[in-house]
Structures are given as C-alpha cells and as structure tokens.
N, C-alpha and C positions, 0 to 999 in steps of 0.2 A: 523321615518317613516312619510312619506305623508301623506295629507288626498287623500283619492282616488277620491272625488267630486272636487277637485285644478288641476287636470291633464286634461288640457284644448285638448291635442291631443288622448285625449284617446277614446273611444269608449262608448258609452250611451245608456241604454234603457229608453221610457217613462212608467211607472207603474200607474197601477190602483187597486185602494181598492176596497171593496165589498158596500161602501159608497159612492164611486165616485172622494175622494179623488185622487190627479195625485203625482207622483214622481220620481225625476231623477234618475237613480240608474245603477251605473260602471256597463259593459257587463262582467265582466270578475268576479263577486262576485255574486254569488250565489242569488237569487230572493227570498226575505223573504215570508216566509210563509201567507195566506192573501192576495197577491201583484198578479196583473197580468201585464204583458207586453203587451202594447196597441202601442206601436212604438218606431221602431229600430229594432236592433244593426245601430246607425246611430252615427254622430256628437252631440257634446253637443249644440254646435250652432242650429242646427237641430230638436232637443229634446225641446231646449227652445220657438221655432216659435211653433213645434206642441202644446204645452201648451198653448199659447196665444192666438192659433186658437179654441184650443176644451174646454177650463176649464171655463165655464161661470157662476161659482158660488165658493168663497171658503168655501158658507156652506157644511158639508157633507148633502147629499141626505135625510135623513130621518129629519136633523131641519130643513132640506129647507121644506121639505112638513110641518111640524110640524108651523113654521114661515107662510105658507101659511093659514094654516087655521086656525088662530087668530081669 
C-alpha cells in the first residue's frame, strides 16, 4: 500500500488544531478528531502555498504566548 501523503494527483485539505498547528491531510480519509479543515478539497500544490501564506509561527499558540511573556 501507498502512503496516501506521495499521491501528488490526489486531492488535499489544509487542517488546523485548536493550537494553530496546520496540516495536510488526503480529502478522501476521514479528518481526525481535534482537526479542522481551513482549505480545500483543492491541490497539494495549492495546500502547500496556503501554508506558506498563513502559518507564521511553528510554535503552537499557547508557547507562543507563553515565549512572549518571558
């Protein structure tokens, strides 16, 4: 079997945590629990620009604020 993340013609959503965390994740497998779909059913091509445009931190949300106030 495949991995389902190697099938470059397939179909993509972008996901988000409740931390802010992003993730790519196959249209066709079920959205894990926790996850929400923030863009797509689109390209993986497509999925990887939205991430580059919106992910401006890879701390999760809560050490980011936690890191800010040092």
């Amino acid at each position: 079997m495949s991995n389902p993340f190697d099938q470059k013609d397939s179909m993509y959503f972008v996901l988000m945590n409740n931390v802010g965390q992003y993730s790519l994740w196959p249209s066709y497998i079920d959205v894990p629990t926790g996850w929400q779909v923030v863009w797509g059913e689109t390209t993986l091509s497509s999925c990887h620009q939205y991430i580059e445009e919106h992910w401006e931190s890879l701390l999760p949300n809560e050490k980011e604020k936690e890191s800010l106030s040092l």
